[in-house]
N, CA, C and O atoms as a GROMACS GRO file, in nm:
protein
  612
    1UNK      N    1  10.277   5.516   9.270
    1UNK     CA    2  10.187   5.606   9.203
    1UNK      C    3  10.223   5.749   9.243
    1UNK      O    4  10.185   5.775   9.357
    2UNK      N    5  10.278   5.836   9.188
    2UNK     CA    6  10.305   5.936   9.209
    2UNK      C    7  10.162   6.075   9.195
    2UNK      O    8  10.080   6.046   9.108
    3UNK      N    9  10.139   6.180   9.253
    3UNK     CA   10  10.110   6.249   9.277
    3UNK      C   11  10.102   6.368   9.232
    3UNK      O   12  10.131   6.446   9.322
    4UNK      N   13  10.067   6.439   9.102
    4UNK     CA   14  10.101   6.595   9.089
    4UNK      C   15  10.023   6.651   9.099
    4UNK      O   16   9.912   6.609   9.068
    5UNK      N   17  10.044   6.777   9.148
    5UNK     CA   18   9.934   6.904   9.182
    5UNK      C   19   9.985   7.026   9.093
    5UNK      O   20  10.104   7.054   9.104
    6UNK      N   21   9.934   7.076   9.034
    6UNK     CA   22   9.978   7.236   8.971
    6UNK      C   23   9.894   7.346   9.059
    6UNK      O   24   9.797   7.290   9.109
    7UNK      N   25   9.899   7.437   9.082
    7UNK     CA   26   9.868   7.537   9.180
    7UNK      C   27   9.912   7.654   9.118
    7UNK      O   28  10.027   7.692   9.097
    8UNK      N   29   9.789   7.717   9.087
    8UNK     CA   30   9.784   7.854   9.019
    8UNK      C   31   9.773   7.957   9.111
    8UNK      O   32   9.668   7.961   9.174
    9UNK      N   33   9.883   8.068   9.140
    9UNK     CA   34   9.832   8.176   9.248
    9UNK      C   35   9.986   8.210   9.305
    9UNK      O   36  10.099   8.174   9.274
   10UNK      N   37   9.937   8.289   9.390
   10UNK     CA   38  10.095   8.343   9.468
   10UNK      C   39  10.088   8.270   9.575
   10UNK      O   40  10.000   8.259   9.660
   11UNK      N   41  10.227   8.203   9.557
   11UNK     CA   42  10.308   8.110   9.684
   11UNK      C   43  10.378   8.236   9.798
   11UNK      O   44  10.469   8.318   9.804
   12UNK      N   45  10.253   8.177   9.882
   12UNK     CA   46  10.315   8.292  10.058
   12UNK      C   47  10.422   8.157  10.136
   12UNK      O   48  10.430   8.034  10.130
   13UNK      N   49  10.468   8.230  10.184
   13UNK     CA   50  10.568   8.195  10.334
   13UNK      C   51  10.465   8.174  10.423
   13UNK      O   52  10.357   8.232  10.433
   14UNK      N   53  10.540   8.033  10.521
   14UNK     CA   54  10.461   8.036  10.640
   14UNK      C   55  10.613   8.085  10.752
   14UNK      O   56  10.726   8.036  10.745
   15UNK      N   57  10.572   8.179  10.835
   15UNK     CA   58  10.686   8.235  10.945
   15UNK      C   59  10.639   8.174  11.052
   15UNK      O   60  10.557   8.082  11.040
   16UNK      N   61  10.683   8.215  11.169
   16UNK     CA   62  10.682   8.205  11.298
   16UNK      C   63  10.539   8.278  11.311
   16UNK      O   64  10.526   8.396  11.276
   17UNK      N   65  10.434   8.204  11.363
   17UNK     CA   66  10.284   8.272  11.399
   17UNK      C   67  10.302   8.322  11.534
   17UNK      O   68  10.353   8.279  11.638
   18UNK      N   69  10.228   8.456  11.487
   18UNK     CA   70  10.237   8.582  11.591
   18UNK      C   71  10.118   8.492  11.696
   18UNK      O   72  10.012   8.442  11.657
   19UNK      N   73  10.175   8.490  11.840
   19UNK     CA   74  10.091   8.432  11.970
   19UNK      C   75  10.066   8.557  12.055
   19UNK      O   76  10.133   8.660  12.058
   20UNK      N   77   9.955   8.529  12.122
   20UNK     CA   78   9.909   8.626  12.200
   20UNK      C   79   9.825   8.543  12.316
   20UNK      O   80   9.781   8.431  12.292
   21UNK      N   81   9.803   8.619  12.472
   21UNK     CA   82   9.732   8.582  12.537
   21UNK      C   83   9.604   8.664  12.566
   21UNK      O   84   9.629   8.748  12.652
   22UNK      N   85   9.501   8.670  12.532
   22UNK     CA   86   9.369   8.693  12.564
   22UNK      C   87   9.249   8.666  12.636
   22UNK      O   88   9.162   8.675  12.549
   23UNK      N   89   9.192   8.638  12.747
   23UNK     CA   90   9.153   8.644  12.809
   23UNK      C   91   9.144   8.541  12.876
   23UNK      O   92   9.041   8.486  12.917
   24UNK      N   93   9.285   8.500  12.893
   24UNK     CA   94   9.345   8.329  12.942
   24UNK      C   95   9.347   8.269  12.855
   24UNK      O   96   9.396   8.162  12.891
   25UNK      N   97   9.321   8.265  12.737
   25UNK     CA   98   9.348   8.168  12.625
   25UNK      C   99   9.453   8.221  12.531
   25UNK      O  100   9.461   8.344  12.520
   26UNK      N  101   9.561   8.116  12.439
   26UNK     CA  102   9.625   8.142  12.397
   26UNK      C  103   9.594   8.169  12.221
   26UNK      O  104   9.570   8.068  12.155
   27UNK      N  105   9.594   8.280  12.164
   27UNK     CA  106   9.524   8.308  12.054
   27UNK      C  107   9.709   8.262  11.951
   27UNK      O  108   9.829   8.286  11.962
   28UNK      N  109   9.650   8.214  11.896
   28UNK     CA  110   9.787   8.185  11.763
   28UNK      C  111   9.764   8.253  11.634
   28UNK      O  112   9.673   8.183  11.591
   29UNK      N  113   9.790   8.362  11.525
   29UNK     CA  114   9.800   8.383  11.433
   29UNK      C  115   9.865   8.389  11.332
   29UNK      O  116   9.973   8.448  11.333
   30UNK      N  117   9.816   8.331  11.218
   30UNK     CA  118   9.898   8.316  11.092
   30UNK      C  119   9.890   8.451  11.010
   30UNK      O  120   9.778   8.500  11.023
   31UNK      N  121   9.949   8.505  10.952
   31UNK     CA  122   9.925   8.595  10.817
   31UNK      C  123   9.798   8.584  10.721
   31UNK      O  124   9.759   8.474  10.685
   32UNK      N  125   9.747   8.680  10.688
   32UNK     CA  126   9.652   8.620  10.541
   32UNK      C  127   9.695   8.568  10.452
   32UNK      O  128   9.650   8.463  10.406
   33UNK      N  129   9.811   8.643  10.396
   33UNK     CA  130   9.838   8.609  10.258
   33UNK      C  131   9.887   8.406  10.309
   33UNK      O  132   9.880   8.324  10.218
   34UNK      N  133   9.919   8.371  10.416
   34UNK     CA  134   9.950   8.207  10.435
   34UNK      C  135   9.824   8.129  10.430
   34UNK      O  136   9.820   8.017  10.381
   35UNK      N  137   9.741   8.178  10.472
   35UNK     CA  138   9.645   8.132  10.519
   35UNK      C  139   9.550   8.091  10.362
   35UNK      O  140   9.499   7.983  10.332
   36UNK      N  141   9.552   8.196  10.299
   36UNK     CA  142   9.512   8.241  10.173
   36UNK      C  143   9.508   8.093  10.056
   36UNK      O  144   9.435   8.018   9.992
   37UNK      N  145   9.700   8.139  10.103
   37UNK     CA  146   9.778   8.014   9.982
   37UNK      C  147   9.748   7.845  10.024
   37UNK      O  148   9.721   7.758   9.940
   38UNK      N  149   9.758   7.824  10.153
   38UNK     CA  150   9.707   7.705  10.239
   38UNK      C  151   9.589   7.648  10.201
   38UNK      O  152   9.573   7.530  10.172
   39UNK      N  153   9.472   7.771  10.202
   39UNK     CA  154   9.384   7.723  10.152
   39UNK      C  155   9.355   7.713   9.972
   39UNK      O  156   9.264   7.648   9.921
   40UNK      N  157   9.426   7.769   9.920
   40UNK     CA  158   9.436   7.752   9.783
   40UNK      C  159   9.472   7.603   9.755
   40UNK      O  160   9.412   7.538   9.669
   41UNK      N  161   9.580   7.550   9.837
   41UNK     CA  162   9.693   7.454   9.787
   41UNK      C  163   9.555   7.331   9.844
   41UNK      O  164   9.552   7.222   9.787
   42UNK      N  165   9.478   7.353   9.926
   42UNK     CA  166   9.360   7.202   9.941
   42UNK      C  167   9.280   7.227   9.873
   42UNK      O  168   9.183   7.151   9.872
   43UNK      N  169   9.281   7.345   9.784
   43UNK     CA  170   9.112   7.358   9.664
   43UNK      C  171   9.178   7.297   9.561
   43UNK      O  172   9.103   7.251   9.476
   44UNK      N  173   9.284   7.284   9.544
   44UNK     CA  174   9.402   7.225   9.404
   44UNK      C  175   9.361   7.113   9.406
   44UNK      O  176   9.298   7.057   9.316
   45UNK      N  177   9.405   7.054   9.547
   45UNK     CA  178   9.437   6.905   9.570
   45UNK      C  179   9.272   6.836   9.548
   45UNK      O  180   9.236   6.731   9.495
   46UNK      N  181   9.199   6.941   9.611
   46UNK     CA  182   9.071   6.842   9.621
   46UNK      C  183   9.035   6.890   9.506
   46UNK      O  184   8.979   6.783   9.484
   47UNK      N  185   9.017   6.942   9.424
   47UNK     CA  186   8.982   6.925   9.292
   47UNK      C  187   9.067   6.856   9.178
   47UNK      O  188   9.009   6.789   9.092
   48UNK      N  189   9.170   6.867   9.176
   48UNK     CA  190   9.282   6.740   9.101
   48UNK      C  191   9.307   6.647   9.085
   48UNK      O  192   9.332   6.587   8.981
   49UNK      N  193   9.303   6.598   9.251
   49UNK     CA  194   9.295   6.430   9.288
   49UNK      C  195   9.127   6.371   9.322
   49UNK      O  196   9.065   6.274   9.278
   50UNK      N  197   9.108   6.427   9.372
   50UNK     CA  198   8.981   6.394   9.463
   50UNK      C  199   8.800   6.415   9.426
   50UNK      O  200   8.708   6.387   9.503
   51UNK      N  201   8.788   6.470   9.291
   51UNK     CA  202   8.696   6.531   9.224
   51UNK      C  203   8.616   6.611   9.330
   51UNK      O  204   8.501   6.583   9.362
   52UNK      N  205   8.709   6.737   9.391
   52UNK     CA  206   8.592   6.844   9.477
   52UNK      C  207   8.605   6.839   9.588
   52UNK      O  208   8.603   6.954   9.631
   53UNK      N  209   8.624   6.731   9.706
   53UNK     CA  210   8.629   6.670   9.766
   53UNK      C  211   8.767   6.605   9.844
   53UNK      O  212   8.848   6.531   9.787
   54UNK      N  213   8.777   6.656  10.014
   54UNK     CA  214   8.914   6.579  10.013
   54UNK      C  215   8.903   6.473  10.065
   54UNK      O  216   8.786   6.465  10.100
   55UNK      N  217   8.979   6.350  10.103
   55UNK     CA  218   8.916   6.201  10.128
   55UNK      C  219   8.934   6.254  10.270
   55UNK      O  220   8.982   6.351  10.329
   56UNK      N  221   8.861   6.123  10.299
   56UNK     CA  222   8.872   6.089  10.419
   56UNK      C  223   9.015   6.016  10.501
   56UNK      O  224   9.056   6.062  10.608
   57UNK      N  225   9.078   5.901  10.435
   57UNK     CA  226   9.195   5.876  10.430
   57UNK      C  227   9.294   5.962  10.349
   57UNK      O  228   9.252   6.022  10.250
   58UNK      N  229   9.446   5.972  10.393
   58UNK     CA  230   9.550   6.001  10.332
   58UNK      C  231   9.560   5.921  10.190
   58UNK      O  232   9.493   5.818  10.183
   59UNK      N  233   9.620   5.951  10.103
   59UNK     CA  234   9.709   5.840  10.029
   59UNK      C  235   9.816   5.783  10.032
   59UNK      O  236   9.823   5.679   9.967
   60UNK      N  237   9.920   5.822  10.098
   60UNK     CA  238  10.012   5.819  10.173
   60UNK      C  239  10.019   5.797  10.322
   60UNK      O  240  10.036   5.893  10.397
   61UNK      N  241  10.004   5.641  10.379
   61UNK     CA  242   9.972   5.620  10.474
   61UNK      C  243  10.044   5.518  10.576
   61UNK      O  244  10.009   5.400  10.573
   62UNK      N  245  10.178   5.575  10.697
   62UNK     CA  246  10.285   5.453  10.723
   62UNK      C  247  10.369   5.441  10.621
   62UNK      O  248  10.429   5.334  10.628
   63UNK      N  249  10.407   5.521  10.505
   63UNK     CA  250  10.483   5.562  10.396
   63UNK      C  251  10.568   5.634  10.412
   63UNK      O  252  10.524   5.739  10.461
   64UNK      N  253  10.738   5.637  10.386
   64UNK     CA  254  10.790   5.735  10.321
   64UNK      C  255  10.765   5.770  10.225
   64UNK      O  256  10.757   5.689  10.133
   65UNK      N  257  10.743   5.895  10.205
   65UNK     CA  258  10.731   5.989  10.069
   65UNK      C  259  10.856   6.065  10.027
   65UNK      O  260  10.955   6.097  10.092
   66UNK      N  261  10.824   6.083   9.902
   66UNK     CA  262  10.938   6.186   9.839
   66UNK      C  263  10.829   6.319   9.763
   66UNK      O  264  10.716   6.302   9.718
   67UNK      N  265  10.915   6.462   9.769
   67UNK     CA  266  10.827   6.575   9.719
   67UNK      C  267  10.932   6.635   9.710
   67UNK      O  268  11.025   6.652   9.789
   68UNK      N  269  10.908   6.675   9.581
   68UNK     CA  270  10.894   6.788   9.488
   68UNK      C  271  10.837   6.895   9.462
   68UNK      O  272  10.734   6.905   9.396
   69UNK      N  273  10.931   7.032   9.541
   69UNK     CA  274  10.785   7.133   9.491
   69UNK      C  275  10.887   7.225   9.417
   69UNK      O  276  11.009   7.228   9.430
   70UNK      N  277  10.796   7.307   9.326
   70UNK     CA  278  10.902   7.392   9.224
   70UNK      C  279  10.780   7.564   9.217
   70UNK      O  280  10.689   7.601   9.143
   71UNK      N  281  10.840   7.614   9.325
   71UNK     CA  282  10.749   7.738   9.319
   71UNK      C  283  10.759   7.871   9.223
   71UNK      O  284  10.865   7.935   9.224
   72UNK      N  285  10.679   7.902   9.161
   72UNK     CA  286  10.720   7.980   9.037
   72UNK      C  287  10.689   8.128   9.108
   72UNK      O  288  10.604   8.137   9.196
   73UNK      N  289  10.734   8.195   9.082
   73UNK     CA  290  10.745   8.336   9.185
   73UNK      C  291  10.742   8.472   9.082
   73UNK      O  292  10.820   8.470   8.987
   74UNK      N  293  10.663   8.577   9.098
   74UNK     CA  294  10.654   8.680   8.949
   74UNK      C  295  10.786   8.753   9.008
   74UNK      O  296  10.845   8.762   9.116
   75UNK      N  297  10.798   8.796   8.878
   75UNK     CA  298  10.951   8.852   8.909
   75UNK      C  299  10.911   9.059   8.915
   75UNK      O  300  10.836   9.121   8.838
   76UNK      N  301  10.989   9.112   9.028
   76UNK     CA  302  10.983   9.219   9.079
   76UNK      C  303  10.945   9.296   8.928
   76UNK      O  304  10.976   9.251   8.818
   77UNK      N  305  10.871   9.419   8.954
   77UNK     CA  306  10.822   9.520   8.852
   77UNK      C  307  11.002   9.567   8.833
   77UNK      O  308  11.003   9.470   8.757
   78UNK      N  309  11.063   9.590   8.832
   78UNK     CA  310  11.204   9.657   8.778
   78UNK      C  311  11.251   9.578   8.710
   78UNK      O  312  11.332   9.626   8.631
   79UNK      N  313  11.230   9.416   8.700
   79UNK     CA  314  11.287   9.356   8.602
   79UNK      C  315  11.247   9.402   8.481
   79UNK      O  316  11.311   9.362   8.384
   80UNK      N  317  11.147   9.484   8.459
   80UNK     CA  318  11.068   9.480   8.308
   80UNK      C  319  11.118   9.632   8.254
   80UNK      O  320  11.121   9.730   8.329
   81UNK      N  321  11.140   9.635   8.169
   81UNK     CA  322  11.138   9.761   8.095
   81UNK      C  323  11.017   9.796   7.986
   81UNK      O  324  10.908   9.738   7.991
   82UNK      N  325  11.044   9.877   7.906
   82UNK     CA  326  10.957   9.924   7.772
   82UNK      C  327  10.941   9.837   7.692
   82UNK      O  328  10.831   9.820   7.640
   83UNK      N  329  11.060   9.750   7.662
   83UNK     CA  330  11.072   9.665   7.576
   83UNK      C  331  11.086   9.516   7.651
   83UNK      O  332  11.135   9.419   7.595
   84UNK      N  333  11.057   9.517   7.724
   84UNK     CA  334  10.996   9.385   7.787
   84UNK      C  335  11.086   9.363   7.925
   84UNK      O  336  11.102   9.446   8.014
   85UNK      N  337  11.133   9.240   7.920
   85UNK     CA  338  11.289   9.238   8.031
   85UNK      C  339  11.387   9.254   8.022
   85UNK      O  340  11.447   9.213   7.922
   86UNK      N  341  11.446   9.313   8.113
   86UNK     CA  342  11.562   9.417   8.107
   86UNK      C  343  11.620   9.270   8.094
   86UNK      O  344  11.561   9.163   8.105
   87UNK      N  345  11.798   9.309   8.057
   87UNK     CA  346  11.896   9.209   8.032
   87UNK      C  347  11.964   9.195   8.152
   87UNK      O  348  12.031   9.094   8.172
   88UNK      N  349  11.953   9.315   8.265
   88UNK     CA  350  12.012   9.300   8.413
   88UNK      C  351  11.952   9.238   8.501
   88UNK      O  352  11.976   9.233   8.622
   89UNK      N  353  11.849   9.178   8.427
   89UNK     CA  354  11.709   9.132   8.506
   89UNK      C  355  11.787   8.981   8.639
   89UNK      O  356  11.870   8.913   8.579
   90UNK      N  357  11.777   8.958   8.714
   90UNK     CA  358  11.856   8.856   8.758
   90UNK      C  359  11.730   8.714   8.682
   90UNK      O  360  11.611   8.727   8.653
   91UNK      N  361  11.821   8.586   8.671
   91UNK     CA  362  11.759   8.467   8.636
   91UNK      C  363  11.702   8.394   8.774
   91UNK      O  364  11.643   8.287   8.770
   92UNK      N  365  11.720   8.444   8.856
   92UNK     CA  366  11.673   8.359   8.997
   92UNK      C  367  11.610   8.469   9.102
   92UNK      O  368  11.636   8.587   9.125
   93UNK      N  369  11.534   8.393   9.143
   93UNK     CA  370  11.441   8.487   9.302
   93UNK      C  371  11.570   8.454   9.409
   93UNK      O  372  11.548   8.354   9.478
   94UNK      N  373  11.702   8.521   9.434
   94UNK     CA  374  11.741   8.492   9.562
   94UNK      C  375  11.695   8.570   9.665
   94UNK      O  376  11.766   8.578   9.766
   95UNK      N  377  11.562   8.645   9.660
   95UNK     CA  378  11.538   8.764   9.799
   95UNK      C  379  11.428   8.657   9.855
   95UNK      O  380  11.438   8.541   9.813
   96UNK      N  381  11.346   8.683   9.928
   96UNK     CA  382  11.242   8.666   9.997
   96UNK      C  383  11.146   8.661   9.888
   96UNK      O  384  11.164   8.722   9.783
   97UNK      N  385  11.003   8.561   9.920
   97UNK     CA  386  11.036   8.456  10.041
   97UNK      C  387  11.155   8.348  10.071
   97UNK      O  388  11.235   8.293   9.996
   98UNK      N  389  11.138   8.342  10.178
   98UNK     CA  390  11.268   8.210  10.194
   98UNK      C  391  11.174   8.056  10.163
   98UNK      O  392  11.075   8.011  10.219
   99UNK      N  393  11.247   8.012  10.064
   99UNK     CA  394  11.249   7.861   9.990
   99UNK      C  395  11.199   7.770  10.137
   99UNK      O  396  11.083   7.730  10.127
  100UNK      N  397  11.254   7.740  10.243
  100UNK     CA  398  11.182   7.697  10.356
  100UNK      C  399  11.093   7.694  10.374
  100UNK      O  400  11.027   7.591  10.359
  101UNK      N  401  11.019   7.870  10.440
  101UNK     CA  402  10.933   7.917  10.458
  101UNK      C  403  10.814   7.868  10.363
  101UNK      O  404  10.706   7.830  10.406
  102UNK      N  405  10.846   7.873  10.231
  102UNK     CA  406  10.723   7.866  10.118
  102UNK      C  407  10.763   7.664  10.124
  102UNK      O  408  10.683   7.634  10.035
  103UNK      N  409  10.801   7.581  10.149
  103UNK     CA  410  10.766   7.454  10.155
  103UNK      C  411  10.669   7.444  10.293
  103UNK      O  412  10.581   7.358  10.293
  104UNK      N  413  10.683   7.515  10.387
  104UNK     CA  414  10.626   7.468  10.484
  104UNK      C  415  10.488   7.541  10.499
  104UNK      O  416  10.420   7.532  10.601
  105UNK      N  417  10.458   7.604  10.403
  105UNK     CA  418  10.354   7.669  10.423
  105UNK      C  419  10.256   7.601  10.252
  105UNK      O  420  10.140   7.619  10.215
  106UNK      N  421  10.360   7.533  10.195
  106UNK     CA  422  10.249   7.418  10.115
  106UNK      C  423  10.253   7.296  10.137
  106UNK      O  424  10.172   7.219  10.085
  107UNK      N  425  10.375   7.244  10.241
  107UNK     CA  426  10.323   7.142  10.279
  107UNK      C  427  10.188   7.057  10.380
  107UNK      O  428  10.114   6.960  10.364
  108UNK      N  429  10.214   7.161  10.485
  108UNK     CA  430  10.126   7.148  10.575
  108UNK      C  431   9.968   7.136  10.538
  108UNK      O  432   9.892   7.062  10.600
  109UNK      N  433   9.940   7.196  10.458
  109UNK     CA  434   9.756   7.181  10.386
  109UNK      C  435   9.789   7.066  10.322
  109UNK      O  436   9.697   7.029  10.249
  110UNK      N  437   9.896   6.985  10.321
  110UNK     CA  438   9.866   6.830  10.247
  110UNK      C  439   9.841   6.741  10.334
  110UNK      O  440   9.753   6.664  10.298
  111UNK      N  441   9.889   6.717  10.446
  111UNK     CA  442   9.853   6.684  10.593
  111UNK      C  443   9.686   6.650  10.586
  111UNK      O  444   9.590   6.726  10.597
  112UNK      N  445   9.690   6.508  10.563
  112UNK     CA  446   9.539   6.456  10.572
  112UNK      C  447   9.524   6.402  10.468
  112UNK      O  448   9.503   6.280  10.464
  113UNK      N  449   9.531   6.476  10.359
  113UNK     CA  450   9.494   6.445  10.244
  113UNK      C  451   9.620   6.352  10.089
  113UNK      O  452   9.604   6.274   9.995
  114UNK      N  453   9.716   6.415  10.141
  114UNK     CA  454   9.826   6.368  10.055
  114UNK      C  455   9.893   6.213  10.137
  114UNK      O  456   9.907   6.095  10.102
  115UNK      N  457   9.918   6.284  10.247
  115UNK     CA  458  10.016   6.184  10.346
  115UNK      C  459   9.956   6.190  10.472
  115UNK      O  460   9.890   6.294  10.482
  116UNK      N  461   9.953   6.120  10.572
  116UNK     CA  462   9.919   6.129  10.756
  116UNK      C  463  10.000   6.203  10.816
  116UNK      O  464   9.950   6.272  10.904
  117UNK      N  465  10.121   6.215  10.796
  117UNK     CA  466  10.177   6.269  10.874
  117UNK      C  467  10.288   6.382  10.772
  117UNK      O  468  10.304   6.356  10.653
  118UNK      N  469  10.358   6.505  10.836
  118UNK     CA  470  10.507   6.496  10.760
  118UNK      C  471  10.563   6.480  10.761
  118UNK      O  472  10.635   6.522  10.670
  119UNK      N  473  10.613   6.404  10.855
  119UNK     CA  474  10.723   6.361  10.910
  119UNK      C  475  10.739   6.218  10.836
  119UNK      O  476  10.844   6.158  10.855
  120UNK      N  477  10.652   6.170  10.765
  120UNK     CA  478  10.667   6.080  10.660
  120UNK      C  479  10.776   6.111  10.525
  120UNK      O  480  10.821   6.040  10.436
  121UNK      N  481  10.792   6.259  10.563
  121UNK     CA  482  10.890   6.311  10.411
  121UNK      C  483  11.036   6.253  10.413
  121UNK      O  484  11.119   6.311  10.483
  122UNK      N  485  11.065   6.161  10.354
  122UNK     CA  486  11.205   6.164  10.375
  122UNK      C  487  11.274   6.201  10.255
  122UNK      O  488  11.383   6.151  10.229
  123UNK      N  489  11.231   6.267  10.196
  123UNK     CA  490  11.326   6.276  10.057
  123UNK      C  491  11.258   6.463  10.026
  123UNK      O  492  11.139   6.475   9.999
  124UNK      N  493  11.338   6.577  10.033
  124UNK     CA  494  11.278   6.669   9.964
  124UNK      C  495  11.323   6.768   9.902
  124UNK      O  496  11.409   6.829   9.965
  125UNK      N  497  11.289   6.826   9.760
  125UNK     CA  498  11.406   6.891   9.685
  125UNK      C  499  11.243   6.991   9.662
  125UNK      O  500  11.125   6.962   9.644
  126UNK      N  501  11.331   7.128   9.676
  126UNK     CA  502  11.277   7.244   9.662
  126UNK      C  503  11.340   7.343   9.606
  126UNK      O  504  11.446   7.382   9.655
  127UNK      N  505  11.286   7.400   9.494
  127UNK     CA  506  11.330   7.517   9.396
  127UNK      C  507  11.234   7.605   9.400
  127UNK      O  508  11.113   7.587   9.404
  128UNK      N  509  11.316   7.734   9.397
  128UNK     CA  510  11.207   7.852   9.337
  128UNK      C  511  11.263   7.918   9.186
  128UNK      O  512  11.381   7.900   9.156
  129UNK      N  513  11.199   7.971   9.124
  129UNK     CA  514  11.231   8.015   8.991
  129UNK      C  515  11.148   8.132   8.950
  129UNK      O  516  11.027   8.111   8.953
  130UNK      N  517  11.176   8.217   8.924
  130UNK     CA  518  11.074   8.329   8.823
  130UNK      C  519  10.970   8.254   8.756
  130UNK      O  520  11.014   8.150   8.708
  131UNK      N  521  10.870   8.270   8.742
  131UNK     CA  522  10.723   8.242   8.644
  131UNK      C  523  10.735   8.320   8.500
  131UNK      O  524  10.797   8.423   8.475
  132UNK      N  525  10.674   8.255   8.431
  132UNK     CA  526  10.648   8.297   8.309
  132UNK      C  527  10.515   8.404   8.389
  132UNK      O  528  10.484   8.394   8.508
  133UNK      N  529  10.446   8.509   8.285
  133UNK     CA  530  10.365   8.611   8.401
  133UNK      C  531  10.264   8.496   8.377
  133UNK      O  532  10.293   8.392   8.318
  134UNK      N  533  10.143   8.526   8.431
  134UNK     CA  534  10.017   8.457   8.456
  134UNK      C  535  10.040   8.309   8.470
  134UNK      O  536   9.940   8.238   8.462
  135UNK      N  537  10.168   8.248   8.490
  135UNK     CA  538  10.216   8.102   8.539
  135UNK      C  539  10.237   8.129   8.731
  135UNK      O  540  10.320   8.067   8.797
  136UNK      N  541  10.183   8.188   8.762
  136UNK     CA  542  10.305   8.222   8.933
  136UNK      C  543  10.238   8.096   9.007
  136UNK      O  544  10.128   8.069   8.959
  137UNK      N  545  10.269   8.033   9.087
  137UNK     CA  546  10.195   7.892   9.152
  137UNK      C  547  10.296   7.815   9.204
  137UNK      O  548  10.400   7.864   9.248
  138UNK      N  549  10.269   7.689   9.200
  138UNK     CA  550  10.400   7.571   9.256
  138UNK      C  551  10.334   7.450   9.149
  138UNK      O  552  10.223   7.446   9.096
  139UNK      N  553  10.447   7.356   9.142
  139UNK     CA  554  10.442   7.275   9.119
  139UNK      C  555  10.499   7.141   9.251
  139UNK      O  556  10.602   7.120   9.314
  140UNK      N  557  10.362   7.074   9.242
  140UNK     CA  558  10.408   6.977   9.358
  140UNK      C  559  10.417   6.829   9.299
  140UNK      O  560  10.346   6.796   9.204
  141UNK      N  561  10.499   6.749   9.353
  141UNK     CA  562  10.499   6.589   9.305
  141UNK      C  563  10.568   6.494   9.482
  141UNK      O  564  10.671   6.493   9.550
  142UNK      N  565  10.429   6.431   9.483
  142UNK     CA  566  10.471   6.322   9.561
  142UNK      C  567  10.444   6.216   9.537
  142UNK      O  568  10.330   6.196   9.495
  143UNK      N  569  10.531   6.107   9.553
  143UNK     CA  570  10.546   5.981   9.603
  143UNK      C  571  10.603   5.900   9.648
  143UNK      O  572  10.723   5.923   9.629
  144UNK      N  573  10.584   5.786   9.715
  144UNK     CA  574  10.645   5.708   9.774
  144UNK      C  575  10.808   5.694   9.753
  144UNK      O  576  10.867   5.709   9.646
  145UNK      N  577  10.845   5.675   9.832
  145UNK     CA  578  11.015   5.684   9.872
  145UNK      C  579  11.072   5.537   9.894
  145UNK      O  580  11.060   5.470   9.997
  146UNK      N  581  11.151   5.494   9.750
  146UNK     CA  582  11.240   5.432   9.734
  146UNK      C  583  11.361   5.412   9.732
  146UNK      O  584  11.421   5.464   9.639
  147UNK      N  585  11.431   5.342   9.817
  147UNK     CA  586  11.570   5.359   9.886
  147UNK      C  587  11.645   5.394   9.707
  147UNK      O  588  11.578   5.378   9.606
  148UNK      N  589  11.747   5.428   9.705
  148UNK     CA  590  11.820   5.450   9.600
  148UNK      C  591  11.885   5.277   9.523
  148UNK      O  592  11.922   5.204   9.615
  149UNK      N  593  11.895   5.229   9.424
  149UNK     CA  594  11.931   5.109   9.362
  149UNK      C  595  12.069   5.070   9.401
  149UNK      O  596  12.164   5.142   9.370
  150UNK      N  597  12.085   4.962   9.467
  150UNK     CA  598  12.246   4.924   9.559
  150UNK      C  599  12.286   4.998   9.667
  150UNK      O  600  12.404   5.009   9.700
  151UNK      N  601  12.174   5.061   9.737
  151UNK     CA  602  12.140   5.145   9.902
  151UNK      C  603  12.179   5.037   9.983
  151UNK      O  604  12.152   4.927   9.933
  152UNK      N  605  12.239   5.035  10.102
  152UNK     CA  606  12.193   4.981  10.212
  152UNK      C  607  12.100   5.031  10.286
  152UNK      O  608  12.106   5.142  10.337
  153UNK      N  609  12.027   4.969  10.294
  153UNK     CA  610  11.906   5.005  10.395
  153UNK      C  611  11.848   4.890  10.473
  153UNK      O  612  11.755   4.911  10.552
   0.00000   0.00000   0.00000
């Protein structure tokens, strides 16, 4: 049974969280804009799959999974001209964020709810692409992970 989520909004990077020590305790911080998208990507899920609500169990549980995420990214204000998009416009986001960065910062809010663990992922293909405008989001698809047909395994 496979899994899709659509996710409307701007896909942030998760980096290296800024640590600090404070008054003997170790304070950890994420960015907003991660934090933001994190929590966007479990209002998706629990309203998509879950009517509102995220379960209590995973669905993905002692499973390999396979995922798919395809993050749609608005393309820089200079691509556009008067007359719409320039023709020098590039067809691909190769700057920042880094493609990494933005899987690991939508995978992790699936943690609980999609799968138990992530380390359950064994299969994962990640693209980023320009958005159509008012499309910017990800597209996610998981499910279960089937060895390939005449695999040894």
């Amino acid at each position: 049974m496979a899994v899709l989520i659509d996710i409307l909004g701007t896909p942030a990077a998760k980096g290296s969280p800024n640590t600090r020590i404070h008054n003997g305790r170790v304070i950890v911080h994420e960015g907003k804009k991660t934090k933001s998208w994190e929590r966007l990507v479990r209002e998706h899920v629990a309203v998509q799959l879950f009517d509102g609500r995220l379960p209590d169990v995973p669905l993905f549980v002692d499973k390999p999974v396979q995922v798919a995420l395809v993050f749609r990214l608005a393309r820089p204000a200079g691509h556009w001209g008067k007359r719409g998009l320039k023709s020098s416009a590039s067809t691909t986001p190769q700057k920042k964020p880094d493609i990494d960065k933005l899987a690991r910062a939508t995978l992790d809010p699936l943690i609980g709810s999609i799968f138990d663990d992530d380390s359950r992922i064994v299969e994962l293909l990640v693209r980023k692409e320009y958005a159509t405008p008012g499309r910017e989001g990800a597209l996610i698809v998981v499910d279960e992970w089937k060895p390939p047909q005449g695999a040894n395994t």
